[in-house]
C-alpha positions in Angstrom: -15.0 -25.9 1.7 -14.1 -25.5 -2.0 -10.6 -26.3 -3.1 -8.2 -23.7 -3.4 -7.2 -24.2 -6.8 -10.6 -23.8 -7.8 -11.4 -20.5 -5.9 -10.2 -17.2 -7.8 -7.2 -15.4 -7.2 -9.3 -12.4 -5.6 -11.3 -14.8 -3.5 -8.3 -16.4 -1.9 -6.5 -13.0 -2.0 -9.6 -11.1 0.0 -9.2 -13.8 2.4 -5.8 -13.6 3.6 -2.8 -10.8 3.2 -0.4 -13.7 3.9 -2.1 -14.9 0.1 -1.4 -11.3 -1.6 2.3 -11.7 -0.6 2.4 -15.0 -2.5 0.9 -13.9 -5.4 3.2 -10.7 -5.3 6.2 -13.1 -5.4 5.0 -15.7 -8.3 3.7 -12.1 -10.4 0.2 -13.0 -10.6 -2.6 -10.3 -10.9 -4.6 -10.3 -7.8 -6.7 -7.2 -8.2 -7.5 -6.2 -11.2 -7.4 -10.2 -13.4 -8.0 -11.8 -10.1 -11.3 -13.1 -11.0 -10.0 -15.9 -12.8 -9.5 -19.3 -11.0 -6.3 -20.1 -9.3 -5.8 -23.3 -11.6 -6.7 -21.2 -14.8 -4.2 -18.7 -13.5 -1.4 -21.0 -13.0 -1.4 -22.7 -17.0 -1.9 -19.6 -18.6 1.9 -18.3 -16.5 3.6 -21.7 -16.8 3.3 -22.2 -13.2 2.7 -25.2 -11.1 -0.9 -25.2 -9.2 0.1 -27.5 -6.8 3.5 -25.9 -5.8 1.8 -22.2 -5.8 -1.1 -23.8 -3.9 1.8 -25.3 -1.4 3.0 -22.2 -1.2 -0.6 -20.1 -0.3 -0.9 -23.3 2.4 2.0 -22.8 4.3 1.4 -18.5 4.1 -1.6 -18.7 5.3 -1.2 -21.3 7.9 1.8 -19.8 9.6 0.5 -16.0 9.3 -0.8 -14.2 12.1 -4.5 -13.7 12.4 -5.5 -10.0 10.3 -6.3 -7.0 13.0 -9.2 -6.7 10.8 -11.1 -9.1 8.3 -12.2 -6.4 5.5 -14.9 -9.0 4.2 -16.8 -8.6 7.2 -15.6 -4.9 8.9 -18.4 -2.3 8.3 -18.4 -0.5 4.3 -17.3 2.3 6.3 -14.7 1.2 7.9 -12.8 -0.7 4.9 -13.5 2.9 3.4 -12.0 4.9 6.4 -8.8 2.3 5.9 -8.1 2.6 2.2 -8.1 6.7 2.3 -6.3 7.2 5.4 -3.3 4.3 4.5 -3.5 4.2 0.6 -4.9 7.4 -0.7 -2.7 8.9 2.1 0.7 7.0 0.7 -0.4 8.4 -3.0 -0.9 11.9 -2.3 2.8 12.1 -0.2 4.4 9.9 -2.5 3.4 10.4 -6.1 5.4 14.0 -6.0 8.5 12.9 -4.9 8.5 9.8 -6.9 7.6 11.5 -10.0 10.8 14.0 -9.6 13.3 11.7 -9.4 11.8 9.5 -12.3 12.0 12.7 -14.3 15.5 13.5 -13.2 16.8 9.9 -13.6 15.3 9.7 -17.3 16.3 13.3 -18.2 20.4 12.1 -17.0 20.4 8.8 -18.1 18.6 9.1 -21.6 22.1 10.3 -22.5 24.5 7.2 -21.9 23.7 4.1 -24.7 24.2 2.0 -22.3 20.7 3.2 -20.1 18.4 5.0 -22.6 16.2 1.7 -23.0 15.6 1.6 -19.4 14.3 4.7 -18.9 12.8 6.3 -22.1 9.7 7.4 -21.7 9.4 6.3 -17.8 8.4 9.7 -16.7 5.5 10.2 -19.3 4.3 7.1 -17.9 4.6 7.6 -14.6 3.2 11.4 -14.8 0.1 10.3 -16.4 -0.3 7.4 -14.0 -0.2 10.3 -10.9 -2.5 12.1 -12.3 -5.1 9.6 -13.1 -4.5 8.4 -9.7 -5.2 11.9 -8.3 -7.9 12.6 -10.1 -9.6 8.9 -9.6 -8.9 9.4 -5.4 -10.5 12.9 -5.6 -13.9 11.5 -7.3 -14.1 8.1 -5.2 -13.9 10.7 -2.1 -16.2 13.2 -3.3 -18.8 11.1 -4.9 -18.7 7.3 -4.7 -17.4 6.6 -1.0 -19.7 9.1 0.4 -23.0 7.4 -1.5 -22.0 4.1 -0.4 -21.3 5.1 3.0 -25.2 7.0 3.1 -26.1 3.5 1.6 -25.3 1.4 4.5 -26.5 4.2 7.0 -30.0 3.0 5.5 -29.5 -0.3 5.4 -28.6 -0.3 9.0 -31.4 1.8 9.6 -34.3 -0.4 8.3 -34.7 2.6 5.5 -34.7 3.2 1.9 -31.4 3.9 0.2 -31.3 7.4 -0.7 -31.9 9.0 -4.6 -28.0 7.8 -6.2 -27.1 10.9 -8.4 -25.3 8.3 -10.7 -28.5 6.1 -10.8 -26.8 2.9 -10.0 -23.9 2.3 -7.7 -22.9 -0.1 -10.6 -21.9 2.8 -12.8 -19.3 4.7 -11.0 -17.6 1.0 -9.9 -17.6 0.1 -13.2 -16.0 3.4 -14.2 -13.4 3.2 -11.1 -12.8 -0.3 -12.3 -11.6 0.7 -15.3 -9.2 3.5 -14.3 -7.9 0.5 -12.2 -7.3 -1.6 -15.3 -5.4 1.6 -16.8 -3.6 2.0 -13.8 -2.3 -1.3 -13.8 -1.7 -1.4 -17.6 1.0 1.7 -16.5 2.8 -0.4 -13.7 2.9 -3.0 -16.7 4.7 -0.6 -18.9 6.9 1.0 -16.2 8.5 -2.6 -15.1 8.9 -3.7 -18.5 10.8 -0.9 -19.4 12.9 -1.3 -16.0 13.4 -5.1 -16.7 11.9 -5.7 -13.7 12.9 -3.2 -11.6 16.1 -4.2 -11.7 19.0 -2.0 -10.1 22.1 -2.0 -13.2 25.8 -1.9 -12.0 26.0 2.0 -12.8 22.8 2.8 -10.9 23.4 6.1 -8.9 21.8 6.5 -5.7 18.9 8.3 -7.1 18.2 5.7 -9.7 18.1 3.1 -7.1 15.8 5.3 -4.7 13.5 5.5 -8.1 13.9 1.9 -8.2 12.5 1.3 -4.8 9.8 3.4 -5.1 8.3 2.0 -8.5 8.5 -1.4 -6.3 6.5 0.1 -3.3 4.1 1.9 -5.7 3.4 -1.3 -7.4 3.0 -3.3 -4.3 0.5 -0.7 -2.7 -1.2 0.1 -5.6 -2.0 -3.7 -6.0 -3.4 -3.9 -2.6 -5.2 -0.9 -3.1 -7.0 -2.0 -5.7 -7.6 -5.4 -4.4 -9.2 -3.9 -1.4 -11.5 -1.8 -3.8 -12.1 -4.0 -6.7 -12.2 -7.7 -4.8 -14.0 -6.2 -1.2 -15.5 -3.4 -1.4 -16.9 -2.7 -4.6 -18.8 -6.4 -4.4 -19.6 -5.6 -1.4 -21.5 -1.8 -2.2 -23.0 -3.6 -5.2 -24.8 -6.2 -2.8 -26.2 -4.0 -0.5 -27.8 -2.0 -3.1 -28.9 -4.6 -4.3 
């Protein structure tokens, strides 16, 4: 078996959601930069291979087993999964979210003490929402659909079907990159939190914006993970 520190982050991430946690908690990119070697990973953060490599050991050792191994689980299903749980949390959340970002900027951008932490937050965050929207609506209208009649055929024993797009290569590549944007926005939105951190004078609706910037970020991450690191690869190879 290859050694973990030589596998790359979305290898060992696809693998294991005990894996994904880890990487949550030492901040490294799992879906979208996750193609880089763990090793690489660790000296370009300043981390210590061999105690984050401890660390994915004992996660993944003392997990549970997964209900369902998303390498392996039919294109269709893994599909199925990340519209009904992720697209699902985006479309009830993303409204909500965005209104108390706006309301938390638009009251705190008037005390000294809070204007860096929140100017320009909501700009971010709207724009992020609606990419996001947009970018569910085409994957569920065009590319899950044609990957989905792909594997039909495939199971079949018949030719894949005329691709509108040409390639299934150019949408993923196109998805891939509103990925990259999407994650360049959670980038921006932390930093200008400090780390979603909670200040002393945090009122409860700053602290429920608080909490949901942290559960976008974490879903969003595995979202894209499951997309970018599963089952794009995965489309790609049986077209191919």
């Amino acid at each position: 078996m290859q050694a973990i520190e030589t596998r790359t982050v979305a290898e060992i991430a696809a693998g294991s959601l005990a894996a994904v946690k880890v990487f949550e908690r030492f901040g490294i990119d799992y879906c979208c930069g996750g193609k880089r070697p763990l090793d690489e990973v660790c000296r370009s953060k300043g981390l210590e291979t061999k105690e984050v490599q401890r660390q994915l050991d004992a996660a993944i050792a003392t997990s549970p087993a997964q209900q369902r191994d998303w390498t392996i689980a039919p294109l269709r299903e893994v599909i199925s999964h990340i519209v009904q749980t992720h697209h699902e949390y985006l479309k009830r959340e993303l409204g909500p979210l965005g209104e108390r970002v706006a309301k938390v900027e638009r009251v705190y951008s008037a005390r000294p003490e809070a204007v860096h932490r929140v100017a320009g937050l909501s700009a971010i965050f709207q724009e992020l929402a609606s990419e996001m929207l947009m970018h569910m609506r085409k994957e569920e209208m065009m590319l899950f659909p044609v990957i989905e009649a792909c594997e039909q055929c495939v199971n079949a024993g018949q030719p894949l079907p005329p691709l509108p797009f040409g390639s299934v290569a150019n949408p993923i590549r196109m998805m891939e990159s509103e990925h990259d944007s999407a994650g360049s926005a959670l980038a921006r939105m932390r930093e200008i939190t400090n780390n979603f951190e909670v200040p002393a004078y945090a009122c409860v609706t700053y602290r429920a914006m608080i909490s949901g910037l942290q559960e976008l970020e974490e879903d969003l991450h595995l979202h894209v993970h499951l997309e970018n690191n599963i089952l794009f690869p995965r489309a790609l190879e049986l077209e191919r």
